[in-house]
N, C-alpha and C positions, 0 to 999 in steps of 0.2 A: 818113667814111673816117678811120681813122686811122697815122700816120705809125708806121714801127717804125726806132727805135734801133740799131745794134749800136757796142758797146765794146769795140776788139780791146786787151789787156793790153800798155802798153808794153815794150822790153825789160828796164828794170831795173824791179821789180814791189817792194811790201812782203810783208812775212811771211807776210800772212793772204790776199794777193791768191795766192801760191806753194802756201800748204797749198791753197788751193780748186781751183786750174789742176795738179798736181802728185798732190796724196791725200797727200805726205805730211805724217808729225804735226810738230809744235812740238820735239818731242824726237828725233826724226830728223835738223830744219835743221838745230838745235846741235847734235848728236854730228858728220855731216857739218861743217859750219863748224871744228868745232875740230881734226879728225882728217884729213879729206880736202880741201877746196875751199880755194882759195889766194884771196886778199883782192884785189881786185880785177881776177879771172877771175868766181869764181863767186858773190861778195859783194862791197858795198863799204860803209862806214860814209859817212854824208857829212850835213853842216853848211850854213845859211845863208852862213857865212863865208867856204865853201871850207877849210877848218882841221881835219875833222873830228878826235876825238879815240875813242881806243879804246871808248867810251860810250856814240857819237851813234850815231842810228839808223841801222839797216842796210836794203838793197835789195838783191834777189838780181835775178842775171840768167838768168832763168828758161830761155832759149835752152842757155847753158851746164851749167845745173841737169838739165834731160833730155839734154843727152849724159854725162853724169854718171851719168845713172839708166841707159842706155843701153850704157855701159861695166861695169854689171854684171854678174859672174860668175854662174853658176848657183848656187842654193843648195846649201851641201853635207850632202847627208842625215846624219840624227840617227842615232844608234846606238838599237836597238831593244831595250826592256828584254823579259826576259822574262816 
């Protein structure tokens, strides 16, 4: 018999754990991070110290991150060449 695991994703996740639970890319997070998501809503940097510094690594919070995908408008159709 063997025993099965499940691993539910804490709330604040890393980068790679968000692209695989979310689909989206690496250049997605950062265009969102710099342009949309507010620093400790929907990212945070954070340090052994407690200090972190604009550099240390980040954890998104994945809960926040899909109301975020969630609050997306519909795409607005391309104009059609002819």
């Amino acid at each position: 018999m063997s025993d099965t695991i499940q691993l539910v994703p804490n709330k604040w996740v890393s980068e790679e754990l968000l692209i695989a639970l979310t689909g989206l890319t690496k250049h997605a997070i950062k265009s969102a991070r710099e342009k949309s998501w507010l620093e400790g809503r929907e990212y945070k940097h954070y340090s052994g110290d407690l200090q972190p510094k604009d550099n240390s690594p980040i954890l998104y919070n994945r809960f926040e991150v899909d109301n975020w995908v969630e609050k997306q408008r519909p795409a607005i159709p391309r104009q059609k060449s002819a």
